[in-house]
C-alpha angles and dihedrals in degrees: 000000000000095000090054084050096056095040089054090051087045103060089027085063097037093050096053084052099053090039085054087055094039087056093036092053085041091052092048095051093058103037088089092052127079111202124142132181118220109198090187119126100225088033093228102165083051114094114251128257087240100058084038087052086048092047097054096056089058098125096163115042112271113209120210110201108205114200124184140141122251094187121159090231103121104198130141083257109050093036085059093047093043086054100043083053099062091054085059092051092056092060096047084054085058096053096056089046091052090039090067096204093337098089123076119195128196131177133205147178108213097201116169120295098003140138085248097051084055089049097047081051098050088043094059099249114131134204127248124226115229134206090264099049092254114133110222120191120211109152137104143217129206126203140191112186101296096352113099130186121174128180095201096201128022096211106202085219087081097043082134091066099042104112095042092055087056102047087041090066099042083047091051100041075057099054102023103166113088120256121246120252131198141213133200125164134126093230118090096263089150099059126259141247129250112285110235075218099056101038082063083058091054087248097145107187134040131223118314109224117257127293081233104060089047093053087053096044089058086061111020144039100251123196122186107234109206114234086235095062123135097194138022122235117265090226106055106102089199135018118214105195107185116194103338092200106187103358123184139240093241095047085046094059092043089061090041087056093046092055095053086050092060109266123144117236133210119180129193107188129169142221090192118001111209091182086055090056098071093074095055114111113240087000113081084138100051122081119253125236126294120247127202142169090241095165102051097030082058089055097051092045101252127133119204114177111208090195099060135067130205112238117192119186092202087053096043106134136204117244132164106259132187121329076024085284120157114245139166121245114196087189097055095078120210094197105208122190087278097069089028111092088241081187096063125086089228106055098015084108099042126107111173126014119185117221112185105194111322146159141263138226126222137158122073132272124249127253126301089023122113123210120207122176121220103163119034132162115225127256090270087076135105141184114243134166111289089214088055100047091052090056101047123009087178087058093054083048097050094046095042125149116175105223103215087238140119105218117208110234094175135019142172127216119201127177140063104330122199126198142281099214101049085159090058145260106327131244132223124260123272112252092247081060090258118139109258121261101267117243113223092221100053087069089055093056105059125091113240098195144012116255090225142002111304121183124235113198118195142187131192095208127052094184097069088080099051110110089245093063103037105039139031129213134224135192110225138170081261108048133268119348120205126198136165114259094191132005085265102122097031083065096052091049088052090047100055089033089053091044092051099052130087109311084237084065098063083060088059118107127205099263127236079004088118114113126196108199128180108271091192089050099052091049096055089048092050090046093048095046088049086055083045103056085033098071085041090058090051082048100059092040091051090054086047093052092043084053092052104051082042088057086045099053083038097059085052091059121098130258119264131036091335090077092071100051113080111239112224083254091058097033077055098053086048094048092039090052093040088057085044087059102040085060098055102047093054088049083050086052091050095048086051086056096045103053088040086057091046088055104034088050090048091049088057090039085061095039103055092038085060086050099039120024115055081037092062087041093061092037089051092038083060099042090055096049083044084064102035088064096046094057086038083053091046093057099066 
C-alpha cells in the first residue's frame, strides 16, 4: 500500500516536471514568433486588406519612429496613456510583421533633456502637458529616404482611426508631392471679381473664394475645371463637382471617363440650392434650381429628385425667419451621431453636420457597386416640395407625416464602375434640333469599365459648404474671428483627403468601431414604441373628434351671449373626452412600464446567463470528468 503510494507521488511529481518543460520549450519556440488569433467577428484587432495591400508594394524601407514616455509617475493620466501605448505598439508590431523586411520600427523614451527628446523634436512629435505638469510623449514619425510624416500626438480619443492614420503616412512619405484636386462648379467657388454695378455702389472689393477651397488649396494643388469641359485633366487625383446646374451631356461623359480611368469623384448636388439663389433677378428669397448627375447616377443605379427635400422632425432646426423671428425649420437638417455613420473613416469623428434642404438618394445600386451610407435622416422623416419648405417651414410642420424611412443624405459607391455613354462620347445637337450623325470611332474610344475598384461620394445638398452655413463669424478687438459652426467642412476635408490617398485607403475601416447591440432588445423596444405612438395617435384623433362635435353644437347656438356659455350637451362632450383622456394616459403609462419591465427582465436574463452559465458548464464539465476517473480508478 505504501509502495502504490510512492509510486503515485512519484509520477504525480515527475509529470508536473516534464509538463512544466514541455510549457517552457513550448514557450521559447514561440516567443520569436508573433502570431496572434482574433476571434473576433469583424476582425477588428486584425490589420485591414487594405494597410496590408499598402505594405506589399513597399518596394524602399520604410522606418516607424515610436515615441512614448515610460515614466514612474503612477497617475490616472499617465497610467491611461501608458496603456493606451502599448496597444500602439502592438500594432506596430503588426506592421513590421506584415512589412516582411519593409518596416522599420524603432522605439524611444524621450526623457528630459535627452537625445530622444531632440529626436522626437526633430521628428515632429510633440509633448503633452499633463495635469501635473509632467510632459508625456506618445507620437510617431515615419520616413522613406528624404520623405518625412510625422502624427505628433496619438490621442486615445481616435483609437478608431488608428490604423488608417498610420497607413495614411506611410502612404503619404510613398507618394510626397501633393495630389492634384479639381474643381469644377458653376457658382463662384474661386472667388469674383468686383461687379461695374456694384463700384458705382462704393462696394470696393469682389467675392473671396470659398472657405472651402482654401481650405483645399493649404493642403492640396487645386485646378478649376470649367463646367464646359470635354475632358478632365489626367492629372487630377479627385474631381469635386458642386451643384452642376444644367450640365451637359458632353461634361457628364468627361467625368464618366475620368472615373474609368481611375479618378476619385465627390459630388455635391442639390434639390433646392439656397446659395444659387442669390444670382436670380428679383428673387434673392426664392431657391434656386436643383442639379443632379442624372446620366451617370442612372447608370449606377441611383435615383436623386431635385424637386424633393428630406424633413426630419428629430434635425429641425431653429433658424431666424422673417421680422428676425425664430422659427423651425423641419427642411433645414442638423444632422446629430445618430444619423452620422460613426463606422466609416470619413465621419467616425463628426458630430453635427448641417443639411439645409437637401436632397435624398434611393434606388439600388447595380451590380458590382457597393453603397455605403454616411449621412441619413431617422424614420420620423418625410419628403415634401422644396419649393414648398423654403416658403413655410410652419406648413411643412402642420401637414407633417413621418414616413417610416431612413433617407440616405449622403452615400459612397465603391466598386468597378461602367459607363454611362456605351454608344460614345455625345455630340451636340444639329442646329434644326436633330441628333448628330454618330461617328463609328467614338465608340472605340470610350472606356466601357474601370480596371479596379474606384469610389463615388455623393451629397444631396451643395449649400452645407458655403461659408453661411459652416462657419460663423465674429467681430473682436482683434479682427474677424472665424470659427466652425458644424463639422461641415471638416467632412468635406476628410472626404477629399481620404479620396486622394493611397486606393487601398479607401478598403480601411474604422477599427474597434463595430457595435453588437441586442436585437431582441431593439425589437421590443420598436414594438413597444409602435403600440406606443399608436394610442397617441387614437388619442389625437380622438381630441380632434371631441373639437369637432364641440364646432357642430356650437354652430346650432344662438347668436349673442349665449355663444360663450357651454350648453350640458357640450359640458358633457368635454367631461366625457377629459375622462377619455384620463384613460388613455394611465394605459400609456402601463405600456411604458411594461416595456421598461420586459427589458429590463431580458437585460438580467443575458446577464446572468454570461456569470452563471458557462460557468456552471465548465464546473459540471469537470465534475463529470471528477467522477468518470474514479469509476475508471475503481475499476482497476
Amino acid at each position: 500500500m505504501k509502495k502504490n503510494s510512492f509510486e503515485t507521488f512519484l509520477y504525480s511529481v515527475a509529470g508536473v516536471a516534464i509538463l512544466l518543460v514541455i510549457i517552457i520549450a513550448f514557450n521559447a519556440l514561440t516567443a520569436t514568433v508573433r502570431e496572434r488569433i482574433d476571434l473576433t467577428r469583424e476582425k477588428a484587432y486584425t490589420l485591414s486588406d487594405g494597410t496590408r495591400a499598402i505594405l506589399k508594394k513597399l518596394d524602399t524601407p520604410v522606418k516607424i519612429r515610436f515615441y512614448y514616455s515610460r515614466s514612474e509617475s503612477g497617475t490616472p493620466d499617465t497610467v491611461f496613456l501608458k496603456t493606451y501605448a502599448q496597444e500602439v505598439q502592438d500594432l506596430l508590431t503588426e506592421y513590421k510583421q506584415a512589412g516582411r523586411g519593409k518596416v522599420i520600427l524603432e522605439q524611444y523614451d524621450p526623457k528630459p533633456d535627452s537625445d530622444a527628446e531632440d529626436s522626437a523634436r526633430l521628428d515632429g512629435v510633440d509633448g503633452q502637458l499633463l495635469r501635473t505638469g509632467e510632459k508625456f510623449y506618445l507620437g510617431l514619425s515615419v520616413s522613406m529616404v528624404d520623405s518625412k510624416e510625422a502624427i505628433p500626438f496619438l490621442d486615445p480619443s481616435k483609437e478608431r482611426l488608428l490604423e488608417y492614420d498610420i497607413s495614411r503616412a506611410i502612404s503619404r512619405v510613398v507618394t510626397p508631392e501633393k495630389p492634384v484636386v479639381g474643381v469644377m462648379s458653376p457658382l463662384p467657388v474661386f472667388g469674383a471679381p468686383m461687379n461695374p454695378m456694384m463700384a458705382r455702389m462704393g462696394q470696393q472689393q469682389g467675392q473671396e473664394p470659398w472657405a472651402f477651397v482654401n481650405e483645399l488649396k493649404a493642403d492640396f494643388n487645386v485646378k478649376k475645371v470649367e463646367m464646359t469641359a470635354d475632358k478632365i485633366d489626367d492629372d487630377i487625383k479627385v474631381l469635386v463637382v458642386i451643384h452642376p446646374k444644367e450640365i451637359t451631356d458632353k461634361a457628364q461623359y468627361a467625368i464618366d471617363q475620368f472615373i474609368m480611368r481611375g479618378g476619385k469623384l465627390l459630388a455635391y448636388l442639390d434639390a433646392s440650392s439656397l446659395v444659387d439663389s442669390h444670382n436670380q433677378n428679383g428673387f434673392g428669397q426664392m431657391p434656386g434650381a436643383g442639379s443632379s448627375l442624372d446620366k451617370l447616377l442612372k447608370a449606377w443605379g441611383v435615383q436623386f429628385d431635385t424637386g424633393k427635400v428630406a424633413a426630419d422632425l428629430n434635425y429641425k432646426l431653429r433658424i431666424m425667419g422673417r421680422n428676425n423671428q425664430p422659427t423651425e425649420e423641419p427642411a433645414f437638417l442638423a444632422v446629430s451621431s445618430d444619423g452620422i455613420n460613426k463606422n466609416d473613416i470619413e465621419t467616425s469623428q463628426i458630430d453635427s453636420v448641417w443639411v439645409p434642404f437637401g436632397g435624398v438618394f434611393t434606388g439600388t445600386p447595380v451590380q458590382g457597386l457597393k453603397e455605403t451610407v454616411l449621412l441619413k435622416t431617422t424614420k420620423d422623416s418625410q419628403l415634401v416640395e422644396g419649393m414648398m419648405a423654403s416658403l413655410s417651414g410652419e406648413g411643412v410642420m402642420k401637414d407633417f407625416k413621418p414616413s417610416g424611412t431612413e433617407y440616405a443624405l449622403a452615400i459612397r459607391l465603391t466598386g468597378k464602375f461602367k459607363t454611362a455613354f456605351p454608344n460614345g462620347k455625345p455630340e451636340d445637337k444639329k442646329d434644326d434640333g436633330s441628333a448628330p450623325d454618330k461617328k463609328p470611332e467614338a465608340v472605340g474610344d470610350t472606356l466601357k469599365e474601370t480596371k479596379g475598384d474606384n469610389a463615388v461620394v455623393l451629397f444631396g445638398d451643395a449649400d452645407m459648404i458655403y461659408d453661411q452655413f459652416a462657419l460663423r463669424q465674429m467681430q473682436s478687438p482683434f479682427g474677424v474671428i472665424t470659427t466652425p459652426m458644424n463639422g461641415n467642412l471638416n467632412l468635406a476635408q476628410n472626404i477629399v483627403e481620404h479620396l486622394t490617398g493611397d486606393s487601398d485607403l479607401i478598403s480601411l475601416r474604422s477599427r474597434t468601431a463595430m457595435s453588437r447591440p441586442f436585437t431582441r432588445i431593439r425589437e421590443m423596444q420598436a414594438k413597444a414604441e409602435e403600440n406606443y405612438q399608436s394610442k397617441i395617435k387614437q388619442l389625437e384623433e380622438s381630441l380632434q373628434d371631441t373639437r369637432q362635435k364641440l364646432n357642430e353644437l356650437q354652430k346650432t347656438k344662438e347668436q349673442g351671449q349665449q355663444r360663450f356659455i357651454l350648453s350640458p350637451e357640450q359640458q358633457a362632450e368635454v367631461e366625457k373626452f377629459r375622462k377619455q383622456e384620463a384613460s388613455v394616459n394611465v394605459q400609456l403609462k402601463q405600456e411604458k412600464k411594461k416595456l421598461t419591465h420586459d427589458i429590463n427582465a431580458l437585460e438580467n436574463t443575458l446577464k446572468w446567463s454570461n456569470i452563471i452559465v458557462m460557468p456552471a458548464v465548465v464546473a459540471l464539465s469537470g465534475i463529470c470528468l471528477a467522477v468518470f476517473k474514479r469509476k475508471r480508478t475503481s475499476a482497476k
